[in-house]
C-alpha positions as CSV (number, residue, x, y, z in Angstrom):
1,X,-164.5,144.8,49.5
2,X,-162.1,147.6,49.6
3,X,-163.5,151.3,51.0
4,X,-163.5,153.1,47.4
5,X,-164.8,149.8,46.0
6,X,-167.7,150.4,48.8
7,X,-168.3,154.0,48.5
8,X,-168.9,153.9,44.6
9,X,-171.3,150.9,45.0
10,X,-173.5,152.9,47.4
11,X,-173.4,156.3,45.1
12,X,-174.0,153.9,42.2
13,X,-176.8,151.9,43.5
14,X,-178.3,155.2,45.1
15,X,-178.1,157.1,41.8
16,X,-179.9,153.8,40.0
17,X,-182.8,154.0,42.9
18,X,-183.4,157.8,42.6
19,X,-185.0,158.1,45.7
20,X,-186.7,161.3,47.3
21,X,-185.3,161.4,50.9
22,X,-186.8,164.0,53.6
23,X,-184.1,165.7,55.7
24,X,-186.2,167.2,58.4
25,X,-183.6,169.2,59.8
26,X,-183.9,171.3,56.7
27,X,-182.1,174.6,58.0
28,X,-179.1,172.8,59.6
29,X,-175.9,173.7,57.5
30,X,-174.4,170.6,57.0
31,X,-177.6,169.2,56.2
32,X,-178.0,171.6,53.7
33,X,-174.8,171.4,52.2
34,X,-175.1,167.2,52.3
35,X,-178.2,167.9,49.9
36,X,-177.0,170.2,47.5
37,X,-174.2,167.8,47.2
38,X,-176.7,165.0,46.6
39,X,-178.7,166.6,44.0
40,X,-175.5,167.7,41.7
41,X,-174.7,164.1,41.9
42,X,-177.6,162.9,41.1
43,X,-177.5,160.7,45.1
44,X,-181.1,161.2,45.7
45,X,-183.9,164.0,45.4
46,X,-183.6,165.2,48.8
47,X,-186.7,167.4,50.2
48,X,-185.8,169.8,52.7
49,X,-188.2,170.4,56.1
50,X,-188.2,174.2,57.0
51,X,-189.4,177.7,55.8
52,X,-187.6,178.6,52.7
53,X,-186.8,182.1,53.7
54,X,-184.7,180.2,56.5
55,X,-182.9,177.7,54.7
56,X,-182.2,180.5,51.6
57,X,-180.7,182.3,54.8
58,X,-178.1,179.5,56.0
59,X,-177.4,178.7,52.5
60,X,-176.3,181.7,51.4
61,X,-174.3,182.6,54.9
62,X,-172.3,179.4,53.4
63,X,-171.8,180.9,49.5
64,X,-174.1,177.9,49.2
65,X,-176.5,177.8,46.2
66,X,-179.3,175.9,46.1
67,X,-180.0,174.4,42.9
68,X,-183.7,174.3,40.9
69,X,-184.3,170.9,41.4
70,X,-183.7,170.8,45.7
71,X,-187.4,170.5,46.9
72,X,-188.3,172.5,50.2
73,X,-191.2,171.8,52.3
74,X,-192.5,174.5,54.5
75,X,-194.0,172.3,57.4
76,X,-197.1,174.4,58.0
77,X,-198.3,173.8,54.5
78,X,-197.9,169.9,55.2
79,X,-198.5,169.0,58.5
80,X,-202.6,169.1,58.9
81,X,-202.5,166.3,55.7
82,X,-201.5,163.6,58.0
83,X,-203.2,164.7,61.6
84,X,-205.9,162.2,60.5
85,X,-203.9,159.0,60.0
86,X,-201.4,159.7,62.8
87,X,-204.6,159.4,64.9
88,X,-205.8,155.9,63.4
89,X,-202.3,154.8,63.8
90,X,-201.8,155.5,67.5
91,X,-205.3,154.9,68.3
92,X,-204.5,152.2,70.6
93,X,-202.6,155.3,72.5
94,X,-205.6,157.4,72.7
95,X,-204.1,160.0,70.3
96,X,-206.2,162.8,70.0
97,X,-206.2,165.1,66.8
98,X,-204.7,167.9,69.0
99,X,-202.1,165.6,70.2
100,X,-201.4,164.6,66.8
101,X,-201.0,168.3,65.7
102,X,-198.7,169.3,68.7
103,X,-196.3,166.0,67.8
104,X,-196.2,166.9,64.5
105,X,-194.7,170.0,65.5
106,X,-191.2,168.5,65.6
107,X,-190.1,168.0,61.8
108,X,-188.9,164.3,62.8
109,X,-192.2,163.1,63.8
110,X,-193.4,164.8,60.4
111,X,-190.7,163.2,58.2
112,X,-191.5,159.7,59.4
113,X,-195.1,160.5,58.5
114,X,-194.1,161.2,55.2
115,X,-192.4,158.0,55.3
116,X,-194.8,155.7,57.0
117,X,-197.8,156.8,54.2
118,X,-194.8,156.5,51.5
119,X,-194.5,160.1,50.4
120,X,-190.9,159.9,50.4
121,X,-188.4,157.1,50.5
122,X,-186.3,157.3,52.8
123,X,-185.6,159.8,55.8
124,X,-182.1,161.4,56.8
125,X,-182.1,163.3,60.8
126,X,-179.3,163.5,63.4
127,X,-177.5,166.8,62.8
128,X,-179.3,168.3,65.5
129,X,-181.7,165.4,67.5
130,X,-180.8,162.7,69.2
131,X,-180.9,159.1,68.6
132,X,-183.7,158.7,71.0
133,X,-185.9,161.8,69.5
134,X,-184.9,160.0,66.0
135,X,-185.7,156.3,66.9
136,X,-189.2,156.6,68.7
137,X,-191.0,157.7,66.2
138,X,-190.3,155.2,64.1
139,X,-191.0,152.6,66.2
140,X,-194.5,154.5,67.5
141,X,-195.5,154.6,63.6
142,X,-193.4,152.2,61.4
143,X,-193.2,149.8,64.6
144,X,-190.9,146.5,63.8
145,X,-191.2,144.1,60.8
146,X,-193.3,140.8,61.3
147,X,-190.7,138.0,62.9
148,X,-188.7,141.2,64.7
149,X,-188.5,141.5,68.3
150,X,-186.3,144.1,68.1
151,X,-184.2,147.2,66.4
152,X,-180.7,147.1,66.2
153,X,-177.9,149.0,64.7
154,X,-174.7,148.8,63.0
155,X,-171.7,151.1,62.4
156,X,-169.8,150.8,58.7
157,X,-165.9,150.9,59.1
158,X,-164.3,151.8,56.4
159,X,-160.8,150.5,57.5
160,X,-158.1,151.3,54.9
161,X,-158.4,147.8,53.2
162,X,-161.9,146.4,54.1
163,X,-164.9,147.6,55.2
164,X,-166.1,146.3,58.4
165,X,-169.4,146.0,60.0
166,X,-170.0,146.9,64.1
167,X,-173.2,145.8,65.7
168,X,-175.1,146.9,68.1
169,X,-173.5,150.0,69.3
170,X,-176.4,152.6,69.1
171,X,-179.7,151.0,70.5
172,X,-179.5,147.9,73.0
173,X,-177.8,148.6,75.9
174,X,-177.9,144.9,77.4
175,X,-179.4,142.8,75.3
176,X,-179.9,139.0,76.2
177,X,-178.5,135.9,74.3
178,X,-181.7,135.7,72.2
179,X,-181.6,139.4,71.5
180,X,-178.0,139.3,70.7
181,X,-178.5,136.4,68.1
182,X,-180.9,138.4,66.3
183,X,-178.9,141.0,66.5
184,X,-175.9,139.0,64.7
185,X,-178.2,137.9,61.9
186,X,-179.9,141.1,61.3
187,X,-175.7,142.9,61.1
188,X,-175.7,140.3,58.6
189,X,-178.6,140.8,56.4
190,X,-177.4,144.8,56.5
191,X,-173.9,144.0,55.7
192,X,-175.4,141.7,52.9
193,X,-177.8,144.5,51.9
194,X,-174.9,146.5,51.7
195,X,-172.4,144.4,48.9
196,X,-169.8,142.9,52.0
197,X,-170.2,139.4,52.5
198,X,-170.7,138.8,56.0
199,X,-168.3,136.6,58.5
200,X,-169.5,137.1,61.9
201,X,-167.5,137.2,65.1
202,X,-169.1,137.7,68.6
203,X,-167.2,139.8,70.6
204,X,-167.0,138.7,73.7
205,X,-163.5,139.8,76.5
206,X,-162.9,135.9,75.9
207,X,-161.6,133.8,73.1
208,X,-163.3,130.1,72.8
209,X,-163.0,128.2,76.1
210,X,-160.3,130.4,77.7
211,X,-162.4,132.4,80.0
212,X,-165.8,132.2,82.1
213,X,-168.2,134.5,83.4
214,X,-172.0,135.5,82.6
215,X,-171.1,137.8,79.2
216,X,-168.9,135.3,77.7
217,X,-171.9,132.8,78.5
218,X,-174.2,134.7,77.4
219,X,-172.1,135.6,73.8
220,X,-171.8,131.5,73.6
221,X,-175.4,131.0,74.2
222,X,-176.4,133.9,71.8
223,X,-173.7,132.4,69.1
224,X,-175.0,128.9,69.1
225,X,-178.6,130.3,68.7
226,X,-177.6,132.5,65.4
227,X,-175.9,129.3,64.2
228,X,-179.0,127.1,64.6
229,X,-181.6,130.0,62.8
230,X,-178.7,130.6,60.0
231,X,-176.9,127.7,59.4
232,X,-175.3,128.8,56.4
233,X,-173.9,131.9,57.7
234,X,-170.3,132.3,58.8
235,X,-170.6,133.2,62.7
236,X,-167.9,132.0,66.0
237,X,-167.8,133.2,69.3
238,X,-167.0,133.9,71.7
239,X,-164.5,135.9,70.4
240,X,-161.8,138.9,71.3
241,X,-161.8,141.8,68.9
242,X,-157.9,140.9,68.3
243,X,-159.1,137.3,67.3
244,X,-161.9,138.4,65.3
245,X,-160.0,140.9,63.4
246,X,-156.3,139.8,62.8
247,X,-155.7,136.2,61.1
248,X,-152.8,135.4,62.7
249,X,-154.1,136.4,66.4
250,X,-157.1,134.2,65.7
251,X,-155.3,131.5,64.8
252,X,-153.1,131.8,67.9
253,X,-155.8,131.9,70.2
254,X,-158.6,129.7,68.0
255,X,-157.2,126.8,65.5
256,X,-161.0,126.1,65.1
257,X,-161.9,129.6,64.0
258,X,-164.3,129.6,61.7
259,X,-163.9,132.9,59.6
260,X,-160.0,132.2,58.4
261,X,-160.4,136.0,58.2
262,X,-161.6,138.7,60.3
263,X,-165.0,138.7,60.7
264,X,-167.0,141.4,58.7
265,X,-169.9,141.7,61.2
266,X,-168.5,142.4,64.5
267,X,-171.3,142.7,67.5
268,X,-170.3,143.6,70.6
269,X,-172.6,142.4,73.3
270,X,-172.2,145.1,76.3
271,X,-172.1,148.7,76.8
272,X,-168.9,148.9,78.7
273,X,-167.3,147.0,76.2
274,X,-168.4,148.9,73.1
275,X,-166.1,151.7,73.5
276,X,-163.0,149.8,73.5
277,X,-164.4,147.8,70.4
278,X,-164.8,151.2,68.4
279,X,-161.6,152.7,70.0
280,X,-159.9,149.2,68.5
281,X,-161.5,149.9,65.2
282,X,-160.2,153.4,65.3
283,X,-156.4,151.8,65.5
284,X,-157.1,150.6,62.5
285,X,-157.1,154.0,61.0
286,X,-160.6,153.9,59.2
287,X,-160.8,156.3,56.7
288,X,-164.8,156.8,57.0
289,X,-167.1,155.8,59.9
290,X,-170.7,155.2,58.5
291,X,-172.8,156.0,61.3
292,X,-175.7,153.3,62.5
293,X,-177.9,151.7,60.2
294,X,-180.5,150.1,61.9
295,X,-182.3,146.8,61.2
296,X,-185.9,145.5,62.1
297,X,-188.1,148.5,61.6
298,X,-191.3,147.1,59.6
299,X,-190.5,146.6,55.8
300,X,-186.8,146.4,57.1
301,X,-185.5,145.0,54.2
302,X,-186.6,148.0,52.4
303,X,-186.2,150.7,54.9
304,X,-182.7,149.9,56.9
305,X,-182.2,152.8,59.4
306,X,-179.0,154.2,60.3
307,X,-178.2,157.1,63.1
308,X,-175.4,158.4,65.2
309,X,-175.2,160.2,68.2
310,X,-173.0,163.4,68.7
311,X,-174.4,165.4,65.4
312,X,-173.9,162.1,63.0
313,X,-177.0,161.4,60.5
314,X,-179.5,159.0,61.2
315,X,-181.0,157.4,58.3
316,X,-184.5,155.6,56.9
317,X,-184.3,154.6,53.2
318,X,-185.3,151.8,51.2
319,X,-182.6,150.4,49.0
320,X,-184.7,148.4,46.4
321,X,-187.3,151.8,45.6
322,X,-187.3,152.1,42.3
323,X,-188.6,155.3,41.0
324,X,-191.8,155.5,39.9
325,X,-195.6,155.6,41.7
326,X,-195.3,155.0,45.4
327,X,-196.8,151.7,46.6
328,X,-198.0,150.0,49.6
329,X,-196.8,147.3,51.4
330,X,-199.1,144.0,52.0
């Protein structure tokens, strides 16, 4: 799938799902800009966390104006409505309603309130917070889907011709071979989820047989396991970014490889190794970098979650939402 091909998809299939999407950091300017954008596009009904007088403020400092139909939430009105089921939900934790009240202080922990009880759709932070402030809440009050033992991310590369797919840069710092194989399946299901039909590689600093050592072990270990839970999926590794992402280079180094093209759903398995994977990536020239989208959060086929450090957005949404009465889950 080529990048514009991509990028009117998502807009498309967002405008179908008309979604209402809480941006906590509702009086952060880009944040504020990103939502008046959305709602003259008709991209989602955005709801905006802060004190009106302050957002009003930063929009017009911008010559932005904020149309009729951008909802803003003033926190204070809000918050005391879900004190009460924060403390059933982290009553294992002792969670007292003060302690309740004093988290809820922080719009993030209040958005995925919102979220968890289904009053919005979908939740957009990371303008201003940091992945961790972002990610622990959900996993204190969505937690992870049944058959998850873990969260992962992904990055969306929109290279000039293709749109590829990084996993896990964002979340595990060193995950083992059974980790990383969930990993690799859950990049595919998002890619899937997303319209680009996965082909996985498994980054590894060795192609095949040609090297040892305990990473490219544990990538072959990890690689054999996603193969045995998805047999139908297209996944090799070990693998070198250059193999996994130019034909001819794979072919060189791998006449067995799998893919026949570069693989859509690239994970790469170690920390120290993940910069030089994205710097590779940026060689490529990509003309957008879609920041992490996580999978595994409970419902995760409905509420993917995608962040970025360094001022990028984070993300909670749920795809499939159609518009209409909220529901609960089973």
């Amino acid at each position: 799938m080529s990048p514009p091909a991509f990028r009117y998809r998502l807009i498309q299939k967002a405008r179908a799902a008309n979604q209402r999407i809480v941006l906590p950091e509702g009086d952060e300017p880009r944040t504020i800009r990103a939502a008046v954008i959305c709602a003259e596009k008709g991209i989602a009904r955005c709801v905006l966390l802060g004190q009106r007088a302050a957002i009003e403020a930063v929009a017009a400092a911008q010559g932005v104006t904020l149309p009729p139909a951008l909802e803003i939430i003033d926190p204070d009105d809000v918050r005391e409505q879900y004190v009460e089921r924060m403390v059933e939900m982290r009553k294992s934790k002792g969670l007292t309603p003060g302690q309740a009240r004093e988290q809820l202080q922080d719009t993030v922990v209040l958005g995925t309130m919102m979220l968890a009880e289904d009053d919005v759709d979908g939740l957009v932070s990371g303008a201003v917070h940091t992945t961790a402030n972002t990610v622990r809440p959900a996993l204190q009050l969505i937690k992870t889907e049944p058959g998850s033992s873990i969260v992962s991310s992904v990055f969306f590369m929109l290279m000039p011709d293709q749109v590829l797919v990084y996993g896990d840069c964002a979340i595990n710092p060193d995950p083992n071979a059974a980790e990383l194989a969930e990993i690799a399946l859950q990049s595919a299901a998002s890619a899937k989820a997303f319209g680009v039909e996965p082909k996985v590689a498994m980054i590894s600093y060795s192609t095949g047989s040609s090297g040892a050592g305990a990473d490219v072990e544990k990538v072959r270990a990890a690689t054999a396991l996603a193969k045995e839970k998805a047999p139908d999926l297209l996944i090799d590794g070990p693998l070198q970014y250059d193999a996994a992402s130019v034909f001819e280079v794979g072919q060189q180094k791998s006449a067995g490889l799998q893919g026949r093209r570069s693989g859509h759903g690239i994970r790469v398995p170690r920390p120290q190794h993940r910069q030089h994977h994205l710097q590779g990536g940026a060689t490529q020239r990509p003309r957008r970098l879609h920041r992490p989208h996580a999978a595994g959060p409970a419902q995760a086929g409905e509420r993917p979650l995608a962040w970025g450090a360094g001022g990028r957005h984070r993300v909670y949404h749920r795809p499939d939402r159609h518009s209409g009465p909220r529901r609960r889950q089973a």
